[in-house]
LONU-608952 format. One record per residue (C-alpha): residue number from 1; x, y, z; residue in one letter. Coordinates in Angstrom, 3 decimals, always signed. Layout:
(NUM (X Y Z) 'A'),
...
***
This chain:
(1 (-81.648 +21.459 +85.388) 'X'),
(2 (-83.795 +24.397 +87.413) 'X'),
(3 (-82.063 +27.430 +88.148) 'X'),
(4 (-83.469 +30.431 +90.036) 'X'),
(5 (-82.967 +33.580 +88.664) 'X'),
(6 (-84.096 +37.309 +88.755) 'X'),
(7 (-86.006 +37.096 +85.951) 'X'),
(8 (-85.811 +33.634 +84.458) 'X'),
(9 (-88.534 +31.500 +83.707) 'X'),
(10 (-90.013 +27.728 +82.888) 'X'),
(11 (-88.580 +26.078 +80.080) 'X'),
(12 (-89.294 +23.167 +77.878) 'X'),
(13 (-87.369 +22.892 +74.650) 'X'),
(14 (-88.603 +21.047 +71.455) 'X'),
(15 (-86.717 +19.517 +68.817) 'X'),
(16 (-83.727 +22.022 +67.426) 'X'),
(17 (-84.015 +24.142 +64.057) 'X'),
(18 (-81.875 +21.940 +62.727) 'X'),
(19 (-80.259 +18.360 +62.020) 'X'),
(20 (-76.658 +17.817 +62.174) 'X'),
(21 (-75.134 +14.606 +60.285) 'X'),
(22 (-71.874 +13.466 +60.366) 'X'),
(23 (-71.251 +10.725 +58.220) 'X'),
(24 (-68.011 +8.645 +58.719) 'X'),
(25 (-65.615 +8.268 +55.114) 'X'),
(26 (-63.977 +4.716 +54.513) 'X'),
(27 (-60.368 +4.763 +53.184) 'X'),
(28 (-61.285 +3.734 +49.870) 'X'),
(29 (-63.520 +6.568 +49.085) 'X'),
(30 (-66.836 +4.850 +49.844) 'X'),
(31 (-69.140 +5.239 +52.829) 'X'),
(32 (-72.656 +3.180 +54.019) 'X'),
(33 (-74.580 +6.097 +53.727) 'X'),
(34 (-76.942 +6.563 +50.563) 'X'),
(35 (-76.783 +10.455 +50.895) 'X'),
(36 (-80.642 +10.579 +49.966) 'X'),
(37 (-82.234 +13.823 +51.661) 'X'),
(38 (-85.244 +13.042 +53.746) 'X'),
(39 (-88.984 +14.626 +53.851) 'X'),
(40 (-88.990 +16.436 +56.267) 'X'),
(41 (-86.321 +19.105 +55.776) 'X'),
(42 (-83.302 +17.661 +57.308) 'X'),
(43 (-79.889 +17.526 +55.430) 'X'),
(44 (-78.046 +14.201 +54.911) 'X'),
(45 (-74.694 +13.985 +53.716) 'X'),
(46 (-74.167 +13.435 +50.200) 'X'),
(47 (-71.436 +10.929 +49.551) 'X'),
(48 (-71.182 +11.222 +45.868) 'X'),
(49 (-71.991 +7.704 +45.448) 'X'),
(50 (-75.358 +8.070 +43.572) 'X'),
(51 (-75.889 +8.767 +40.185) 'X'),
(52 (-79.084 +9.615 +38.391) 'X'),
(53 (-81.151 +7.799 +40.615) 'X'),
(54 (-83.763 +7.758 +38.642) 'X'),
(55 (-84.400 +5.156 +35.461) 'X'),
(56 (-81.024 +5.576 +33.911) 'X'),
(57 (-77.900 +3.727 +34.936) 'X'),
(58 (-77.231 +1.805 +38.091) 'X'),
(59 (-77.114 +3.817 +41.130) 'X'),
(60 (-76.256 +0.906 +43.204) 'X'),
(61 (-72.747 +0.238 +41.322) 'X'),
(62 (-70.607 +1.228 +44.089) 'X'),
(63 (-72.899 +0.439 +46.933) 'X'),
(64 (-71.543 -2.524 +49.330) 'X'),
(65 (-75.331 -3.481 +49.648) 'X'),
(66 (-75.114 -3.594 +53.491) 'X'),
(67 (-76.818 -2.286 +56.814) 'X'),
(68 (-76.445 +1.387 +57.376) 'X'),
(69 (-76.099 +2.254 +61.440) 'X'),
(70 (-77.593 +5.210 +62.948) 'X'),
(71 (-76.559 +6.485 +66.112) 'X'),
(72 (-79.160 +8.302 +68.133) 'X'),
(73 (-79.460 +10.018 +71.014) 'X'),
(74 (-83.222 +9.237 +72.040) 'X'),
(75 (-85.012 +6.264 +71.893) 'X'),
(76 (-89.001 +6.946 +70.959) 'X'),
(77 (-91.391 +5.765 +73.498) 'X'),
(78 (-93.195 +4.346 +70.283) 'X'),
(79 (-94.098 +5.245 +66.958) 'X'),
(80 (-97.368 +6.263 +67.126) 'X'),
(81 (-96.241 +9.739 +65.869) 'X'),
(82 (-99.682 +11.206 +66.214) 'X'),
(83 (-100.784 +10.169 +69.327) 'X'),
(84 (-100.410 +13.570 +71.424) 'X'),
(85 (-97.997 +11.652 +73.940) 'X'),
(86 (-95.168 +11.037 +71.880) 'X'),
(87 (-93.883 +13.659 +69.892) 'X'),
(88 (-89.993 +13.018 +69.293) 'X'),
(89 (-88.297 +14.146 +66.253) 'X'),
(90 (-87.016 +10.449 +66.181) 'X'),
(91 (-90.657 +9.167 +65.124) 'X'),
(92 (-90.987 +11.240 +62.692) 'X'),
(93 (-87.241 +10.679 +61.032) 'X'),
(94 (-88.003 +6.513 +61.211) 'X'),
(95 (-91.677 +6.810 +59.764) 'X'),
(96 (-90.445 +8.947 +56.973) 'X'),
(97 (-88.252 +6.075 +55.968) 'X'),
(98 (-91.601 +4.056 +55.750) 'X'),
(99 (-94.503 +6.090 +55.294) 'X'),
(100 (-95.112 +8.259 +52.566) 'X'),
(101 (-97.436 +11.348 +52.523) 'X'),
(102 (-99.123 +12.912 +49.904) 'X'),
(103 (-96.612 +15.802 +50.075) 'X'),
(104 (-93.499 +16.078 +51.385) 'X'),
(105 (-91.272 +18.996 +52.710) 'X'),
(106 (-88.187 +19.514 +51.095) 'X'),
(107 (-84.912 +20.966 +52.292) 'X'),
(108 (-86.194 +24.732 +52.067) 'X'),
(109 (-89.015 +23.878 +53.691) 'X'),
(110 (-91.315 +23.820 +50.773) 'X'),
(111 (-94.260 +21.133 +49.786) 'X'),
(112 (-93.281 +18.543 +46.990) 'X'),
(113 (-95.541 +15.862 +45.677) 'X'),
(114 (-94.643 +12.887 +47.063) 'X'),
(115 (-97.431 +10.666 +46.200) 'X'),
(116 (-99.539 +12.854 +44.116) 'X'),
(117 (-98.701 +12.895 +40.345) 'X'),
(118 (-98.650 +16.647 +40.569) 'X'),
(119 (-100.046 +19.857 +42.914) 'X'),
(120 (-103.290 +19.632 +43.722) 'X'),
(121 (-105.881 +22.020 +41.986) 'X'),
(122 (-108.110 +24.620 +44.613) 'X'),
(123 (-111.218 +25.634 +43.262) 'X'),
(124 (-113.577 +28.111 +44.839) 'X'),
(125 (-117.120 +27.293 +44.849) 'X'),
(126 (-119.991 +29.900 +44.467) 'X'),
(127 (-121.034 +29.186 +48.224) 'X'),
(128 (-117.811 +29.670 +49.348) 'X'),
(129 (-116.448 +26.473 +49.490) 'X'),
(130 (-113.480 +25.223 +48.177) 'X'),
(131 (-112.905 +21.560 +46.119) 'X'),
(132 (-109.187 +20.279 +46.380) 'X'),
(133 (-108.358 +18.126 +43.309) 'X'),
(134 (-105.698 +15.335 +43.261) 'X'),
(135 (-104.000 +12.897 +41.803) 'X'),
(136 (-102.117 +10.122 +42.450) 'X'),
(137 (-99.003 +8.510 +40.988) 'X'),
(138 (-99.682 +5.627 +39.098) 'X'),
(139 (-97.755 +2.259 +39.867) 'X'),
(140 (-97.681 +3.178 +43.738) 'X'),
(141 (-98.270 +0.448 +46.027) 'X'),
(142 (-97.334 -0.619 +49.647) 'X'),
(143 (-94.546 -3.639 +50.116) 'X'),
(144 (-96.877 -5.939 +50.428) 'X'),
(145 (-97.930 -4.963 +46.886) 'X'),
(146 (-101.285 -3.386 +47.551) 'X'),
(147 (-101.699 -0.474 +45.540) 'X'),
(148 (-102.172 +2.727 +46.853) 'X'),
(149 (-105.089 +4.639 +45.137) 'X'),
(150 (-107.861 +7.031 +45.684) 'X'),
(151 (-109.902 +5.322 +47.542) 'X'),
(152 (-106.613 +4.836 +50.391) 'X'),
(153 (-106.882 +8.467 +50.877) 'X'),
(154 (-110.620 +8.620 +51.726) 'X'),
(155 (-110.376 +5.330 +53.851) 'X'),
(156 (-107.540 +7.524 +55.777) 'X'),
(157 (-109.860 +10.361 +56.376) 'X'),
(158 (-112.401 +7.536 +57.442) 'X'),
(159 (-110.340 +6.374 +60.471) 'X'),
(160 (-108.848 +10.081 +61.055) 'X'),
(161 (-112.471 +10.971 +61.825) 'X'),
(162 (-113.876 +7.937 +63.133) 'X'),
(163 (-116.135 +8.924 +65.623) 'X'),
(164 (-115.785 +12.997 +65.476) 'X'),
(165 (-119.192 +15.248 +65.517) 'X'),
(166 (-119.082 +17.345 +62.675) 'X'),
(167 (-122.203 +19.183 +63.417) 'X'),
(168 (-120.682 +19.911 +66.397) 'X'),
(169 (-117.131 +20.122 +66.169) 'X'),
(170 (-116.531 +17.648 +68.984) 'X'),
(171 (-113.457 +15.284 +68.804) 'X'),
(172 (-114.641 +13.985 +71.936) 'X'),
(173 (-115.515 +10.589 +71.089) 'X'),
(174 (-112.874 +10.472 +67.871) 'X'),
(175 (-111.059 +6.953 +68.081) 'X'),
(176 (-108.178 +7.767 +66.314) 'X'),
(177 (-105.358 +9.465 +68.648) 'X'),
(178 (-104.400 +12.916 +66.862) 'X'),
(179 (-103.203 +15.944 +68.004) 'X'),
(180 (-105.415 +18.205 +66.356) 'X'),
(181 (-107.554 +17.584 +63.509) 'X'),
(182 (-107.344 +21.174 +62.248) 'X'),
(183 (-108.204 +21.086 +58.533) 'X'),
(184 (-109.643 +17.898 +59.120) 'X'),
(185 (-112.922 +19.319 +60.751) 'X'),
(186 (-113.404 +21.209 +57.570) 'X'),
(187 (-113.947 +18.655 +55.080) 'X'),
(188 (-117.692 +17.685 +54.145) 'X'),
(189 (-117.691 +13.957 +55.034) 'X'),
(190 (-120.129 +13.372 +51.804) 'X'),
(191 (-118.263 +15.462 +49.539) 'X'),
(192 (-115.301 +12.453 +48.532) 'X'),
(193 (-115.435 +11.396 +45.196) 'X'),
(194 (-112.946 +8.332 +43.970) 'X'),
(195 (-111.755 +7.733 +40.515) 'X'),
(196 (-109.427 +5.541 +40.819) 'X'),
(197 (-105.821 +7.882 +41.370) 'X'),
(198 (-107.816 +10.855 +41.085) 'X'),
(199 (-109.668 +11.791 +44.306) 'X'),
(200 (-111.341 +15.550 +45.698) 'X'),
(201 (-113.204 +16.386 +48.701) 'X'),
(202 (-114.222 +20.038 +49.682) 'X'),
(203 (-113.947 +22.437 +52.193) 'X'),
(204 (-116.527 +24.454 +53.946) 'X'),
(205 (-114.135 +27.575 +53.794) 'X'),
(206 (-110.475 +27.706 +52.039) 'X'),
(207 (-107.433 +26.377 +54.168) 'X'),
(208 (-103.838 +27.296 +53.680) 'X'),
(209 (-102.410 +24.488 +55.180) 'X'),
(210 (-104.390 +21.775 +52.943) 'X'),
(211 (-101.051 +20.241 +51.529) 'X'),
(212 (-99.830 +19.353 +55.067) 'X'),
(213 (-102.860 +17.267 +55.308) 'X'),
(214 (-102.214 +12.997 +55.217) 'X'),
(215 (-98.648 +13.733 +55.525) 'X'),
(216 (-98.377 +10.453 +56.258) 'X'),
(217 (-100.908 +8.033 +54.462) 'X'),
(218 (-101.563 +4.805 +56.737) 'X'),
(219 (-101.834 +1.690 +55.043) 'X'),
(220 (-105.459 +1.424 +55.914) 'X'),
(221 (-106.309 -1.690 +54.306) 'X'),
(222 (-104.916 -3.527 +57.152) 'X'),
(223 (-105.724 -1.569 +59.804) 'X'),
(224 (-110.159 -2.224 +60.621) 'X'),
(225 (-110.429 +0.955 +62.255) 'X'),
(226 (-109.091 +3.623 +64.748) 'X'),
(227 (-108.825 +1.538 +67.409) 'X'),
(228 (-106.580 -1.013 +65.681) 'X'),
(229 (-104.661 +2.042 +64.103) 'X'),
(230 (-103.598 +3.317 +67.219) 'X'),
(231 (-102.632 -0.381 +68.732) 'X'),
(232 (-100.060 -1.377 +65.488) 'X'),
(233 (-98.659 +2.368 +64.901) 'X'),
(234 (-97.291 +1.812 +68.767) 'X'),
(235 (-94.798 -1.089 +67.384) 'X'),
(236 (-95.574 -0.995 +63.824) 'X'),
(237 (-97.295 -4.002 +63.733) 'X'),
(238 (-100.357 -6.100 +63.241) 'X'),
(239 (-101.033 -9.471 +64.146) 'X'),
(240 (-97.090 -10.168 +64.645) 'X'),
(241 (-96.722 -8.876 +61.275) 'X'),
(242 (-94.767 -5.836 +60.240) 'X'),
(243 (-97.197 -2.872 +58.903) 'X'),
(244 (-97.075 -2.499 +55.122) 'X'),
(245 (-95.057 +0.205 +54.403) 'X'),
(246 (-95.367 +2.810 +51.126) 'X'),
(247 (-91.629 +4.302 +51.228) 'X'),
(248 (-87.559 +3.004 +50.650) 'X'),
(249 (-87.852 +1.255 +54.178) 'X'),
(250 (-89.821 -1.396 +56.185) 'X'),
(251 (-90.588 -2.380 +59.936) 'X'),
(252 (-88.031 -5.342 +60.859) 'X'),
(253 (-87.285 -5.941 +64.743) 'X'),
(254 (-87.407 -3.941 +67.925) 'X'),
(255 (-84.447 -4.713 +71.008) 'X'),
(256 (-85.841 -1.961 +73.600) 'X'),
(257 (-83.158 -0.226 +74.882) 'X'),
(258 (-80.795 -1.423 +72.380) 'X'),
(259 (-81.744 -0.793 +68.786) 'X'),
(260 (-84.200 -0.723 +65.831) 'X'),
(261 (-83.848 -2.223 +62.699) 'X'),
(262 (-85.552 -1.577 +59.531) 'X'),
(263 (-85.080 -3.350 +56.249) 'X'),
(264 (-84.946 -2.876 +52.573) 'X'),
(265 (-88.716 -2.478 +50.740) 'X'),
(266 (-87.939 -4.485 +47.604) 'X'),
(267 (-91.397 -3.158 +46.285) 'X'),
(268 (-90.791 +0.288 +46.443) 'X'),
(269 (-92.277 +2.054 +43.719) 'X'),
(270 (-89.384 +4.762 +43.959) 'X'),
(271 (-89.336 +8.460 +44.704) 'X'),
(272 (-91.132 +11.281 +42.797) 'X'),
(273 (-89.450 +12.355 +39.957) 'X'),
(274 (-90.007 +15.809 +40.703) 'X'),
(275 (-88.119 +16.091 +43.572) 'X'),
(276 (-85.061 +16.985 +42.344) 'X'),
(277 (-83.368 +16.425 +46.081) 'X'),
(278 (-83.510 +12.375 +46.297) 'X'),
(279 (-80.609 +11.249 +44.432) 'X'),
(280 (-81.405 +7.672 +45.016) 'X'),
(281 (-84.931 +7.669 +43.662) 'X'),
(282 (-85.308 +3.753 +43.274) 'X'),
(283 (-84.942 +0.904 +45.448) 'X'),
(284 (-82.589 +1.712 +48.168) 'X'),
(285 (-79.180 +0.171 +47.760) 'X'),
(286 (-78.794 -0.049 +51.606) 'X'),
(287 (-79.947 -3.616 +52.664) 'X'),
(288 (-81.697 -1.692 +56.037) 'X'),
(289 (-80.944 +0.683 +58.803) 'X'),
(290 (-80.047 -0.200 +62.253) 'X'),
(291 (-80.804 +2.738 +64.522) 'X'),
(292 (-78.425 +2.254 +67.700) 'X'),
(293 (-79.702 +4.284 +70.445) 'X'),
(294 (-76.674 +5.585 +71.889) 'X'),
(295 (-77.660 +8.556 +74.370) 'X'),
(296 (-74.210 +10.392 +75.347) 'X'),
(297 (-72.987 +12.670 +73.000) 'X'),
(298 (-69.709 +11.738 +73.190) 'X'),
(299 (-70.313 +7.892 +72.815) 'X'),
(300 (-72.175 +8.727 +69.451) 'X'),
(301 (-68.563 +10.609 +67.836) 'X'),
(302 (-66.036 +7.584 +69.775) 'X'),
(303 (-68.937 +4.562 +67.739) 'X'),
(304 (-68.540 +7.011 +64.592) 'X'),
(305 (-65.145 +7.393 +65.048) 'X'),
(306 (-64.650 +3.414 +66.098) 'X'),
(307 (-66.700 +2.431 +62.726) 'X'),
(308 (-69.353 +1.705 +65.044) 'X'),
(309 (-71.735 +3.798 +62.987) 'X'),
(310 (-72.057 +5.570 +59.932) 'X'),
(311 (-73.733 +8.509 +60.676) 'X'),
(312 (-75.318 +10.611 +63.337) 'X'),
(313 (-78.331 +12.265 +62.548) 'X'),
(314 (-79.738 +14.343 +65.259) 'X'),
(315 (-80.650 +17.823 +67.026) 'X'),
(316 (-77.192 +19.568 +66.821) 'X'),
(317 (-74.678 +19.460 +70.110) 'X'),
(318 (-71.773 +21.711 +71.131) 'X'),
(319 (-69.635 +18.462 +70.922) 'X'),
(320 (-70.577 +17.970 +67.342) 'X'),
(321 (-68.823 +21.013 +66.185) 'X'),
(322 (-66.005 +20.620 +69.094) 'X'),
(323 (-64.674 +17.020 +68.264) 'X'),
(324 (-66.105 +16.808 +64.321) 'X'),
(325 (-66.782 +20.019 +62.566) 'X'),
(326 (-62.421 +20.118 +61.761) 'X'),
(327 (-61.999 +16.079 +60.949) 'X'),
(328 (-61.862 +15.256 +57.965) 'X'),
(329 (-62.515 +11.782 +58.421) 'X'),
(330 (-66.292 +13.092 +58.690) 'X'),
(331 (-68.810 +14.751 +56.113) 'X'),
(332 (-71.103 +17.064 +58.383) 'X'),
(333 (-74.484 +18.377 +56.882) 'X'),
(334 (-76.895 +20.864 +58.367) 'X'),
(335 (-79.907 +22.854 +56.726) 'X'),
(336 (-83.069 +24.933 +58.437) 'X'),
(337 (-85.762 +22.264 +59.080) 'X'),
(338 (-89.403 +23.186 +59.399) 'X'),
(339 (-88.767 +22.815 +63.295) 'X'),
(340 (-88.158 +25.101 +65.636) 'X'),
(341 (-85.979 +25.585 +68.785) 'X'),
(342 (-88.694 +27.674 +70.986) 'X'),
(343 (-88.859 +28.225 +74.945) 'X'),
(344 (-92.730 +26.964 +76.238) 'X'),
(345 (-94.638 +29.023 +78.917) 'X'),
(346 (-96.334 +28.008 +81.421) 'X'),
(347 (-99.338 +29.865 +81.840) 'X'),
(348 (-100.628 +28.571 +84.707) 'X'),
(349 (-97.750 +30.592 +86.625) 'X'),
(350 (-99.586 +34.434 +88.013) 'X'),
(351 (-97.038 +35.968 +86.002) 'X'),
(352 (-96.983 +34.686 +82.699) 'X'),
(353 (-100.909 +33.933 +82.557) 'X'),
(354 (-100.478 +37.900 +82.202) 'X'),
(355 (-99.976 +38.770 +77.884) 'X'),
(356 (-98.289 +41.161 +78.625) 'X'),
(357 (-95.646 +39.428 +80.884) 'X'),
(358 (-95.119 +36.915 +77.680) 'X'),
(359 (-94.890 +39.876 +75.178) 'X'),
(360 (-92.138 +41.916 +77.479) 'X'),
(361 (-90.170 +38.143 +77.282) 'X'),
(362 (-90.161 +38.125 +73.745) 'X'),
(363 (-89.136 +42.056 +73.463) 'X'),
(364 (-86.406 +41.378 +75.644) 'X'),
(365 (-84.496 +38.407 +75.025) 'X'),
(366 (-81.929 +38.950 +72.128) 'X'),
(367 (-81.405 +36.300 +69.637) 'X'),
(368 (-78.371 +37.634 +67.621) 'X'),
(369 (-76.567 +36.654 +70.876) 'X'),
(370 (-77.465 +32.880 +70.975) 'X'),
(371 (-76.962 +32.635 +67.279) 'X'),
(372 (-73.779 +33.945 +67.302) 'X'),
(373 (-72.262 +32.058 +70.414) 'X'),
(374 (-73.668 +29.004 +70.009) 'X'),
(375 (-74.924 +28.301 +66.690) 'X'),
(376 (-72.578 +29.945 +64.165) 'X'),
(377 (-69.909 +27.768 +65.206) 'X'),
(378 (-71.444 +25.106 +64.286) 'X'),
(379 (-73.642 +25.808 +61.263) 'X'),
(380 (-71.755 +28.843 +59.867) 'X'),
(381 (-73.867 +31.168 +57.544) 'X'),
(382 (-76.966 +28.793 +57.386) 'X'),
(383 (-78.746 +31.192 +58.881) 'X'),
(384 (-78.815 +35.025 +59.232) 'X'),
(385 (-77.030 +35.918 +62.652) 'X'),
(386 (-81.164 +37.111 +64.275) 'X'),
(387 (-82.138 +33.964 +63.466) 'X'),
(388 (-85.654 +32.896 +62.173) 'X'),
(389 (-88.776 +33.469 +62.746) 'X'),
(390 (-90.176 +34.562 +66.029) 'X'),
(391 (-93.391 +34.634 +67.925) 'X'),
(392 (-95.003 +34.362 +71.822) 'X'),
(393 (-97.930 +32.656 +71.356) 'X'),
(394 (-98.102 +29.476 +73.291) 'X'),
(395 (-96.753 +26.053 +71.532) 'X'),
(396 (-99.826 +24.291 +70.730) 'X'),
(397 (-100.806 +27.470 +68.222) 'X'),
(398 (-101.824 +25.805 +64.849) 'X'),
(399 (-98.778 +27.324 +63.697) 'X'),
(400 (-95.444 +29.638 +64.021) 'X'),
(401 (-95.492 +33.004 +63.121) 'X'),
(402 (-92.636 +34.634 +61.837) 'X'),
(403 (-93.267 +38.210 +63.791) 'X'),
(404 (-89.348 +38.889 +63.529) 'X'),
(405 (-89.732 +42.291 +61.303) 'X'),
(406 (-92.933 +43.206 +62.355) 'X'),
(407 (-93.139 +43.233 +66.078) 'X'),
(408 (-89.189 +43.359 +66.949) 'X'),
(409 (-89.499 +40.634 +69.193) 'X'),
(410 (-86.185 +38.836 +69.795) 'X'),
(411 (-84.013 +41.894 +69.073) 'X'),
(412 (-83.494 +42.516 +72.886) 'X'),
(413 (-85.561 +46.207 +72.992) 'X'),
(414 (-85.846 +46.660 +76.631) 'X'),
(415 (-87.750 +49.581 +76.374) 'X'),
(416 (-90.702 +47.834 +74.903) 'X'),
(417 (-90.185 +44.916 +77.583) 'X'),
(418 (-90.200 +47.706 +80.632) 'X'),
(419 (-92.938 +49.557 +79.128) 'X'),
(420 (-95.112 +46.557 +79.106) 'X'),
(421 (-94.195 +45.410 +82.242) 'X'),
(422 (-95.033 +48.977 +83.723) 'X'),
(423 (-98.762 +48.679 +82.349) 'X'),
(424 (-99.398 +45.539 +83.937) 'X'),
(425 (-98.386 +46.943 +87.540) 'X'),
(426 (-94.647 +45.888 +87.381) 'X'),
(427 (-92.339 +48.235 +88.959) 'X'),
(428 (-88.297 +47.364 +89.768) 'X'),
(429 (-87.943 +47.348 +93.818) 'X'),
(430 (-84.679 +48.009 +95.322) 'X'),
(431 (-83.123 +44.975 +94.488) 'X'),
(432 (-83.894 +45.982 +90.638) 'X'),
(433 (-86.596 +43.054 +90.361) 'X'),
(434 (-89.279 +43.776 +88.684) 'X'),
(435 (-92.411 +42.954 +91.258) 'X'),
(436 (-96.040 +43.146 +91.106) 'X'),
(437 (-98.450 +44.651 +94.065) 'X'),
(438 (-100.246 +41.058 +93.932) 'X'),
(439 (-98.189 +38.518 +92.181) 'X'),
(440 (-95.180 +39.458 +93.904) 'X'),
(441 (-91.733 +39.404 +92.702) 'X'),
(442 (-90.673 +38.556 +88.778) 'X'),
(443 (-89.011 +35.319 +90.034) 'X'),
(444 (-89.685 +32.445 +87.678) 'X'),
(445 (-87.906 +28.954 +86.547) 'X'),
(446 (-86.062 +27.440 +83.924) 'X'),
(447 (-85.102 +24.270 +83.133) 'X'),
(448 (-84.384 +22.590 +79.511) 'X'),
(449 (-83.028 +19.059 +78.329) 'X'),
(450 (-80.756 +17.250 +81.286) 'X'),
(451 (-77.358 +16.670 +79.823) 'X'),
(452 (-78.303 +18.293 +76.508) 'X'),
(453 (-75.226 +21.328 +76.482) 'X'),
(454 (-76.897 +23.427 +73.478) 'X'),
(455 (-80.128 +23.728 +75.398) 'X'),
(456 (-78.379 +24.476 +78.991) 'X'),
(457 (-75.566 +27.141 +77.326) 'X'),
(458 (-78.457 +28.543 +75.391) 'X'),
(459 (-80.791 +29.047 +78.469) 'X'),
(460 (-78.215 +30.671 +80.133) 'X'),
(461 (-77.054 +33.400 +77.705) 'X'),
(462 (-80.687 +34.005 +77.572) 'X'),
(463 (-81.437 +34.557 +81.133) 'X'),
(464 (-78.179 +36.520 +81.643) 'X'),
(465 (-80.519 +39.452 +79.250) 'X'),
(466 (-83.256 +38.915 +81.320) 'X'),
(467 (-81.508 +39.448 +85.134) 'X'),
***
């Protein structure tokens, strides 16, 4: 969708704030969802079925032991989540299901050991560097019943790194496909030492966001290097073989176009104790998951409401709270994920290669607005009406900033927008368009997510500020 407009301007949306489920409840009380919460901060609905999940009693009592179906919008071009072409929620949510990473995020948003025993230690060094200490859980292992130990981490900084110049800081001739390899870069190469679950490396310089590093640990022992890493992480397989997996959930069978299944990891060596959100923190009682990939809206509600699928778990949609949010057939779950909804500029445009042009974008658009027609209805008080967070810094930044009380951006002050608009050249002509003596009129484009309402509603409320 591309719309001219006065003042509009290039859009590409990533993955929504937030994940709606709706799960579907049977008549006698029961449902096929096992109402764990995943890693990565996305609500699932909880069922009441669990108990403890832990050691005592059996969780599985009223489970019907069957395959749990997943309705999803988008089907992932593969799952090599860290290879910079694919970058779909959809990865992530699947390899969470198989992969586990030293830490995970919970529900807030915060890191919980996943793997490791307990938080790692930081120590500063006289010279300035800094020596993270960790240990693993003992009795982890991969389904194939290799365990997972010390030495797994190192061998997955091995093949992270494979190839990369330190001296230099060159990723130039690194094998493995990554994204960035931020933190990475800063770890001497020499400095690993293995003791069976208890591992360190160090740091030429401290870095705050250590505990997002091997977020997801790759079962390296059948993988012989980068190269091979990046060929089975595409389908999840080696050799015809499934990849070994560390969490609830293993690699079955791929239909393109039609589905992905993923069955039950009998070896699972359960979920940290100290993660007070996973209810079910053994074996899963769900025999596998059968992602259906289903990508109109309404076809996702008619196969939940047919008992075609159990639950919907996806970027939220103005249907969702339209033909589910007031049945009470359904269970609908949403929490703040450590996502964000954010418009992308594209810089190569005159206009918004200009800072200042960005920044008077930012100062002008008003959030409260969006929040409150679009979002509210659907997630209620989840969040504060402003919303989170807020920055104008381009996507690829090694991180978000949250600028909201500090710079006023997304708050809709037009005086700071005009003002910064004036000291670039800007000037409104008799139309009331802003134009520049050089780059011309403030004309830009928009466009957003074809067929996705949230996105196109949203993109219009917020060009309506900026006309």
């Amino acid at each position: 969708m591309v719309r001219d407009k006065r003042f509009g301007w290039r859009l590409l949306a990533a993955t929504g704030a937030f994940a709606m489920v709706a799960t579907a409840c049977s008549s006698d009380g029961g449902s096929s969802d096992d109402g764990a919460s995943d890693d990565d901060g996305q609500a699932t609905a909880d069922d009441g079925e669990a108990d403890d999940g832990g050691d005592g009693g059996d969780y599985c009592a009223d489970s019907s032991d069957s395959m749990v179906r997943w309705a999803h919008e988008q089907e992932p071009p593969d799952l090599h989540l860290d290879d910079p072409a694919n970058n779909l929620s959809i990865s992530s949510w699947i390899q969470q299901a198989m992969l586990e990473g030293l830490y995970g995020v919970s529900a807030t948003t915060e890191f919980v050991p996943e793997l490791l025993a307990e938080e790692g230690e930081v120590v500063e060094n006289d010279d300035g560097t800094v020596t993270i200490n960790m240990t693993l859980r003992d009795g982890i292992q991969w389904s194939d019943g290799e365990p997972i130990t010390g030495q797994t981490i190192q061998d997955n900084f091995d093949l992270l790194m494979e190839g990369y110049d330190f001296e230099n800081d060159d990723a130039t001739d690194a094998v493995y496909a990554l994204s960035s390899r931020q933190g990475y870069d800063l770890v001497d190469p020499d400095s690993w030492e293995v003791d069976g679950q208890n591992f360190s490396f160090t740091m030429e310089t401290f870095f705050a966001g250590w505990p997002a590093m091997f977020g997801r640990v790759l079962p390296t022992h059948v993988l012989a290097d980068g190269a091979a890493a990046n060929d089975a992480l595409r389908e999840f397989q080696v050799d015809g073989e499934a990849l070994p997996a560390s969490g609830p959930f293993q690699f079955s069978e791929w239909q393109r176009g039609v589905s992905m299944t993923l069955s039950r990891n009998d070896e699972y060596h359960g979920a940290n104790e100290v993660n007070d959100e996973i209810q079910n923190g053994g074996v899963a009682c769900a025999s596998g998951v059968q992602i259906n990939f289903v990508t109109d809206t309404d076809a996702q509600i008619n196969a939940l409401r047919a008992g075609e699928a159990d639950f919907i778990f996806t970027q939220p949609q103005v249907q969702f709270g339209e033909g589910l949010a007031d049945d009470d057939q359904f269970t609908l779950a949403s929490e703040a994920g450590p996502v964000f909804e954010h418009w992308s500029l594209n810089t190569n445009n005159a206009h918004l290669n200009d800072p200042n042009v960005r920044e008077a974008l930012a100062y002008a658009m008003d959030k409260s607005v969006v929040m409150e027609s679009l979002y509210a209805p659907l997630f209620g008080d989840t969040l504060p009406v402003e919303g989170l967070g807020s920055t104008y810094w381009l996507s690829n930044s090694p991180n978000y900033s949250n600028l909201q009380g500090e710079a006023g951006y997304g708050q809709g002050d037009v005086d700071s927008s005009n003002a910064l608009l004036e000291e670039s050249g800007y000037s409104q002509n008799g139309d009331g368009v802003w134009e520049h003596p050089e780059r011309g009129p403030l004309t830009l484009r928009v466009s957003t997510t074809g067929g996705n309402q949230l996105r196109e509603l949203q993109q219009q409320l917020l060009q309506s500020q900026l006309n």
